[in-house]
TIZAGU-912283 format. One line per 2 residues: number of its first residue (from 1); for each residue x, y, z of C-alpha. Coordinates in nm, 3 decimals. Layout:
N
NUM	X,Y,Z ~ ...
! end
This chain:
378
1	19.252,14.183,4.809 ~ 19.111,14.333,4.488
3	19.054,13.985,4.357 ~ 18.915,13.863,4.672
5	18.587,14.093,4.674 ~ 18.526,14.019,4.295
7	18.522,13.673,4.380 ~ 18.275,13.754,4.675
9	18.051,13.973,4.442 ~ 18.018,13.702,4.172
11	17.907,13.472,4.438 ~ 17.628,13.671,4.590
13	17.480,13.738,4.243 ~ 17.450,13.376,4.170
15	17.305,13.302,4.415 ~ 17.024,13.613,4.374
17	16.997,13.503,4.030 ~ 16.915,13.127,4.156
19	16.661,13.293,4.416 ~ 16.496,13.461,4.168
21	16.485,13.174,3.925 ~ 16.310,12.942,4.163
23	16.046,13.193,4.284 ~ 15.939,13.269,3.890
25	15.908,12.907,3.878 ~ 15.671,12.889,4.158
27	15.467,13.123,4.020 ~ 15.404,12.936,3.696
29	15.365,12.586,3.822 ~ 15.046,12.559,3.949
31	14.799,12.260,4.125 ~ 14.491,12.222,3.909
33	14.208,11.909,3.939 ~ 14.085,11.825,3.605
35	13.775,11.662,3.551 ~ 13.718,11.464,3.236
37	13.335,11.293,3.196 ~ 13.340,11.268,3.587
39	13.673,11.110,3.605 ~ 13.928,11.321,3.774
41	14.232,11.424,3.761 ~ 14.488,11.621,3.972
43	14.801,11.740,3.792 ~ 15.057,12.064,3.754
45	15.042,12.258,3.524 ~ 15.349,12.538,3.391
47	15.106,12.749,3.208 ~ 14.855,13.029,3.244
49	14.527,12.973,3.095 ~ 14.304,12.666,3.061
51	14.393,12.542,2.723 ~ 14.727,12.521,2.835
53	14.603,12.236,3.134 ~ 14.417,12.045,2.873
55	14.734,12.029,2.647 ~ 14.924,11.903,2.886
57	14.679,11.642,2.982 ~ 14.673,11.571,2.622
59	14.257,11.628,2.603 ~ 14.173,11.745,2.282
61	13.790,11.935,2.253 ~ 13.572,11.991,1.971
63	13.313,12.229,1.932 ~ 13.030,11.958,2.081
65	13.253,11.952,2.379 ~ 13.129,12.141,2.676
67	13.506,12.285,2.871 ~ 13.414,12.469,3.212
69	13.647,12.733,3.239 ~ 13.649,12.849,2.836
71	13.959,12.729,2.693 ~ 14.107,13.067,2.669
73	14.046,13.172,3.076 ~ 14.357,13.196,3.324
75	14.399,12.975,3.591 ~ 14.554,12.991,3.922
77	14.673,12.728,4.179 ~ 14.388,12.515,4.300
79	14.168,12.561,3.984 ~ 13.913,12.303,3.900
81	13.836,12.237,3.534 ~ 13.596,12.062,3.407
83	13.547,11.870,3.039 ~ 13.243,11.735,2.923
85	13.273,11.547,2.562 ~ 12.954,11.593,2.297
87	12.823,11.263,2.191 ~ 12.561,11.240,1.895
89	12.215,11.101,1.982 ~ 12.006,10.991,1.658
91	11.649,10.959,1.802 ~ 11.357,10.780,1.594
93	10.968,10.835,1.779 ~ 10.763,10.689,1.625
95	10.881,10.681,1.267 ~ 11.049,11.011,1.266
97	11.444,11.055,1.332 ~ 11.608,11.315,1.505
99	11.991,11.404,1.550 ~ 12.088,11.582,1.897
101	12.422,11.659,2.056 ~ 12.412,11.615,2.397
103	12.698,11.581,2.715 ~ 12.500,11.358,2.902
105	12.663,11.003,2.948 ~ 12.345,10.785,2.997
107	12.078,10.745,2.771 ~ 11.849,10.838,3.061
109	12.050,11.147,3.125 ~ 12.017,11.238,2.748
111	11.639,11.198,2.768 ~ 11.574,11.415,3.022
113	11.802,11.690,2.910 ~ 11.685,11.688,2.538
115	11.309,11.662,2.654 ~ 11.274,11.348,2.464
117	10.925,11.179,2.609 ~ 10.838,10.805,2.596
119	10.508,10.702,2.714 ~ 10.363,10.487,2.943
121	10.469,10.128,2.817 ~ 10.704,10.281,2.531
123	10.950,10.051,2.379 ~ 11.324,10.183,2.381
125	11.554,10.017,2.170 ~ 11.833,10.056,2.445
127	11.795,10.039,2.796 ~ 11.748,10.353,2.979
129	12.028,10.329,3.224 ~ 12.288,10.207,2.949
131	12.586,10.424,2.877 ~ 12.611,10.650,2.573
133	12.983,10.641,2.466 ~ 13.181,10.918,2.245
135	13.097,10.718,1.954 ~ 12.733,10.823,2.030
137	12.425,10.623,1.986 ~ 12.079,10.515,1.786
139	11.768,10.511,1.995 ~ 11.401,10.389,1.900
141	11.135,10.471,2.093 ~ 10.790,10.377,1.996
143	10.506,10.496,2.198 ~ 10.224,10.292,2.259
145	9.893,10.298,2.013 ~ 9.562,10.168,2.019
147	9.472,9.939,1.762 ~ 9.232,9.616,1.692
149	9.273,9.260,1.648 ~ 9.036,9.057,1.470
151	9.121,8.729,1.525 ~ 8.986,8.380,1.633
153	8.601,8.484,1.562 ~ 8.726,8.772,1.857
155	8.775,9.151,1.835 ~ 9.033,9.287,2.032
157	9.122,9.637,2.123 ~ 9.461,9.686,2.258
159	9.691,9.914,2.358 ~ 10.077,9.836,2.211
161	10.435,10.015,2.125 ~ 10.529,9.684,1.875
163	10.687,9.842,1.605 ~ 10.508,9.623,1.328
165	10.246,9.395,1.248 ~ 10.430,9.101,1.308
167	10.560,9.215,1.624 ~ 10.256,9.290,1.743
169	10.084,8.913,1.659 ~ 10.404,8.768,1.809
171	10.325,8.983,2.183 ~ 9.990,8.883,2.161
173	10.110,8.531,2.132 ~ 9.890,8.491,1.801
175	10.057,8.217,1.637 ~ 10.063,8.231,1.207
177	9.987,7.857,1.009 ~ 10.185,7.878,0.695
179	9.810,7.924,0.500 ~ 9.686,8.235,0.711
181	9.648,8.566,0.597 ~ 9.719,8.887,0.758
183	9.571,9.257,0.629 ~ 9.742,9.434,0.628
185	10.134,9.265,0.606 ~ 10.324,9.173,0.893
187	10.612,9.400,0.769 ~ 10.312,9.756,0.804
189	10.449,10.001,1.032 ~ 10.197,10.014,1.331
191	10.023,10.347,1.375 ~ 9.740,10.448,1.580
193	9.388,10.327,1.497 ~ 9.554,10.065,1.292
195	9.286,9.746,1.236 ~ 9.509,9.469,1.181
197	9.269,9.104,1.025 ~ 9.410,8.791,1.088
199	9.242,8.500,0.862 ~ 9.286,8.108,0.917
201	9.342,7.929,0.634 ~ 9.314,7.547,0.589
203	9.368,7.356,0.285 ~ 9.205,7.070,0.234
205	9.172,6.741,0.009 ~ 8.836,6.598,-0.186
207	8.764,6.369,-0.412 ~ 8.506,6.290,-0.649
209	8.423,6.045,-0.911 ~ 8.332,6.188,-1.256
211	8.251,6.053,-1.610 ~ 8.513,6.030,-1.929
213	8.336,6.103,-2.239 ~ 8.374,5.881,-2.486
215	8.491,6.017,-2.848 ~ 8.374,5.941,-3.176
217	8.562,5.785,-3.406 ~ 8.422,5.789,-3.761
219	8.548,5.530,-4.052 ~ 8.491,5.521,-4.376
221	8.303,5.185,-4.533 ~ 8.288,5.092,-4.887
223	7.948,4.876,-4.822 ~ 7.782,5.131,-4.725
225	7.579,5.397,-4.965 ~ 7.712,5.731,-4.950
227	7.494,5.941,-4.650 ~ 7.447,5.581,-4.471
229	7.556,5.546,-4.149 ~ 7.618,5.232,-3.900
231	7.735,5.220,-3.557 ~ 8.017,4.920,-3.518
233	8.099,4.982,-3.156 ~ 7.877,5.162,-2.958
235	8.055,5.464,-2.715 ~ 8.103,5.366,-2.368
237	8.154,5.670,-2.109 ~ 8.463,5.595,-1.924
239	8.529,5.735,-1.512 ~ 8.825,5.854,-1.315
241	8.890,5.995,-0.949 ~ 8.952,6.366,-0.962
243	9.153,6.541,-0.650 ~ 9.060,6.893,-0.544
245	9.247,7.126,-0.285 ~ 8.979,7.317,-0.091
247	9.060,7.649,0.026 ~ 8.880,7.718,0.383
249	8.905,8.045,0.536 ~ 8.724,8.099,0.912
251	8.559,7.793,0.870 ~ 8.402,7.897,0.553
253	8.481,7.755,0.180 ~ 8.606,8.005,-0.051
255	8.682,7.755,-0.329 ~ 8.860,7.450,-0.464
257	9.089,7.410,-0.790 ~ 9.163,7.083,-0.916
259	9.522,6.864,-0.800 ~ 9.500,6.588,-0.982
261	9.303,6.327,-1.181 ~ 9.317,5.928,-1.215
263	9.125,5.732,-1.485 ~ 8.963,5.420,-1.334
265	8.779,5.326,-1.625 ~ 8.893,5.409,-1.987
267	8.660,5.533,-2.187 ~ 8.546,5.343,-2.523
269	8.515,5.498,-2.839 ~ 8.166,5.516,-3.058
271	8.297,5.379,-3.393 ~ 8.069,5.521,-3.663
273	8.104,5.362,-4.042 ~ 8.026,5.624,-4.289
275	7.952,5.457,-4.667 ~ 8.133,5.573,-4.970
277	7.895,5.333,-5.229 ~ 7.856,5.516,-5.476
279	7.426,5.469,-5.538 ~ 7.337,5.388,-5.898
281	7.065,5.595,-6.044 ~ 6.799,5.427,-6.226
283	6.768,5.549,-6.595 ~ 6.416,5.495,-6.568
285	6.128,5.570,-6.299 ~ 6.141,5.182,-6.157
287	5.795,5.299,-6.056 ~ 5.492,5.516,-6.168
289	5.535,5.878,-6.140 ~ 5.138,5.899,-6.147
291	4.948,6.137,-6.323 ~ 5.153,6.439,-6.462
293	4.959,6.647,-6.687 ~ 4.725,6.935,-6.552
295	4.722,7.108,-6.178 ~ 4.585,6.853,-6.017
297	4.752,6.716,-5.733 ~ 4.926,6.409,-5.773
299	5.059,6.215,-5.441 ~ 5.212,5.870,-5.620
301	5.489,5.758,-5.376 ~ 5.393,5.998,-5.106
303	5.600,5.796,-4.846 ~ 5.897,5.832,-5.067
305	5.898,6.165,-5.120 ~ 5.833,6.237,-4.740
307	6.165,6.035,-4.656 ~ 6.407,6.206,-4.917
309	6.247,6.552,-4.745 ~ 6.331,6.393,-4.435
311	6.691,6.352,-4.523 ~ 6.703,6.678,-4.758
313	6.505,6.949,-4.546 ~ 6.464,6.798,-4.234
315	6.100,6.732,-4.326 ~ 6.047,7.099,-4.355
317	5.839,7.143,-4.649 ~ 5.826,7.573,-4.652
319	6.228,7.594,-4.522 ~ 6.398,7.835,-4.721
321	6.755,7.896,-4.577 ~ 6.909,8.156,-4.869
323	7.126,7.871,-5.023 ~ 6.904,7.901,-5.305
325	6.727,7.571,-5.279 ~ 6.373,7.585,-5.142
327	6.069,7.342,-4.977 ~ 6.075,6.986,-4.841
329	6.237,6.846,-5.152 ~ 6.477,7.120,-5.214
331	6.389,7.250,-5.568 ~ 6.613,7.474,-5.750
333	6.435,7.804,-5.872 ~ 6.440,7.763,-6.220
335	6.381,7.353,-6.162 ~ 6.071,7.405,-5.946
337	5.980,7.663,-6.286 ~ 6.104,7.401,-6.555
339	5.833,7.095,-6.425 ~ 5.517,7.369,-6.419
341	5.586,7.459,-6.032 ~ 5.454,7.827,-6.116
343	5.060,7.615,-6.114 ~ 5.114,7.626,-5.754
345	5.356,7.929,-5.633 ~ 5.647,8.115,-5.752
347	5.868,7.901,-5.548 ~ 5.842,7.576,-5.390
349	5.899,7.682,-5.029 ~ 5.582,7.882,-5.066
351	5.352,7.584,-5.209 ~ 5.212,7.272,-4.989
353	5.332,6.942,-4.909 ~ 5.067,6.769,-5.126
355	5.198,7.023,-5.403 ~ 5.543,7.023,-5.395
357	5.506,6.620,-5.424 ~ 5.284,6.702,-5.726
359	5.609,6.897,-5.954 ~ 5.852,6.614,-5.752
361	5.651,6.321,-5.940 ~ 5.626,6.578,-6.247
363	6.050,6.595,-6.261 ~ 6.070,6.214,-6.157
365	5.923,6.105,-6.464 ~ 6.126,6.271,-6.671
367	6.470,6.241,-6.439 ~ 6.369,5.976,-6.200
369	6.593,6.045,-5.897 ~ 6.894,6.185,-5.996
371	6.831,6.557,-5.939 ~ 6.804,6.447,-5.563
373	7.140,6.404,-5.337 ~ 6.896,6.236,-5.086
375	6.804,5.992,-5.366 ~ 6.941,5.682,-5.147
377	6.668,5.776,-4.895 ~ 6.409,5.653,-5.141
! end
């Protein structure tokens, strides 16, 4: 009997124990909707605060992450949580770049929450409406500026978010020849008030016919006195075609360098015999050196004496060049001094034609015409 109610005792507390078991139980599992970036979730959760939910959904948060409930906030059954993830949003306006976090999932979305303005007929590097993923995102926007085209004989003022130079030509449908010029580059940045040149350039081909010099070609002769000269072949100028590349910019020539150059006709050289006879000096005046006593003037062989100045002096008769020879006839100092020179000047450059012939015939007749290197000229 004893037994019996034992047995019936054990029983009841079992099942008390079981009771209680299950309510606890119910108490700690609880219904809660999570929403992840708009996608949601419903799910149970044994647990008592929100960081408990998001472990068991396996959604870990970082601090860009945006978790409504806080993390550390109890929840009940039927609580709604909601996780927004941070992306990074590098923004570059017009040449300056900007890092933002946002929890927007749309460019567009990120714009407007971040106060990020594009203007009228801005260029975005991404489509408004596309998606901005957890891996975040780079975004351009350039904002229209004013600017002016010179182009075509034609200023143009327009209005344009191209990024550079180049891009702006290319929406203006300005096509580049390989020649033409562009100030500034096509790789400049645009910025406002920017005055962007564009200059045609042609190059073109000329020709033109021009002379070749002849050169002179000088040979020695042995029949020839020394200081004679004789042409053998005369010099014959020669031609040839010449090629230029003209530079034309606008219509205008700025220059032309020369390509190339063909000789049509050869040019013939001047062959010039030079003598190397030695000329023998008479030991005696072969003619009559006049009258050489006195101060009279004495013009015997005038004509001779004017063709050795000729080839001595030029036929300068006062030139006096510092090489210490002086007159028409080229007297030494102490020569013009040694034949009585003195009865007319101190030198000879200083005394007349019709004088300095006077001491010439003086020294011929005792020298005849070996004091002369013009001597041939005679």
């Amino acid at each position: 009997m004893i037994s019996s109610l034992i047995g019936r005792a054990a029983t009841v507390g079992a099942v008390a124990a079981i009771a209680l078991t299950g309510f606890g139980a119910a108490r700690l599992d609880k219904s809660v909707d999570l929403s992840v970036d708009g996608q949601l979730t419903s799910m149970h959760v044994f647990g008592s605060t929100v960081a408990d939910a998001l472990a068991k959904s396996g959604v870990a948060v970082g601090d860009h992450d945006l978790v409504s409930p806080a993390p550390d906030q109890a929840i009940e059954d039927g609580s709604a949580i909601v996780v927004r993830y941070g992306r990074k949003l590098t923004v570059t306006v017009d040449g300056t770049t900007t890092d933002y976090w946002t929890t927007a999932t749309t460019v567009d979305q990120a714009m407007s929450e971040l106060g990020i303005r594009a203007l009228s007929g801005a260029t975005l590097s991404v489509s408004r409406s596309a998606g901005l993923g957890r891996e975040g995102l780079a975004l351009t926007v350039t904002n229209p500026h004013q600017v002016t085209v010179v182009v075509d004989g034609a200023t143009r003022a327009e209005s344009t978010s191209s990024a550079t130079v180049a891009d702006l030509l290319s929406a203006l449908g300005v096509t580049l020849g390989a020649n033409d010029r562009v100030v500034p580059a096509t790789d400049t940045a645009i910025t406002e008030g920017l005055a962007v040149a564009v200059q045609r350039v042609e190059l073109r081909t000329s020709t033109a016919t021009q002379k070749v010099a002849f050169k002179t070609v000088k040979k020695d002769d042995a029949t020839l006195n020394k200081g004679q000269t004789k042409v053998a072949t005369p010099g014959v100028n020669g031609e040839q075609i010449v090629t230029f590349t003209e530079t034309w910019v606008d219509g205008k020539l700025e220059g032309k360098a020369q390509a190339s150059a063909k000789v049509t006709k050869p040019a013939t050289d001047k062959v010039l015999l030079v003598g190397t006879k030695a000329v023998a000096v008479a030991a005696t005046p072969p003619v009559s050196a006049g009258n050489t006593s006195g101060a009279g003037i004495n013009l015997a062989n005038a004509a001779m004496w004017d063709r050795i100045a000729k080839c001595e002096s030029g036929g300068n008769w006062h030139i006096n060049t510092g090489n210490g020879y002086y007159g028409g006839l080229q007297f030494s100092y102490s020569t013009w001094l040694s034949v009585g020179g003195a009865d007319f000047a101190s030198r000879a450059d200083l005394a007349s034609r019709e004088e300095q012939i006077t001491v010439a015939n003086r020294l011929y007749a005792k020298r005849g015409l070996q004091p002369w290197g013009c001597r041939w000229a005679a």
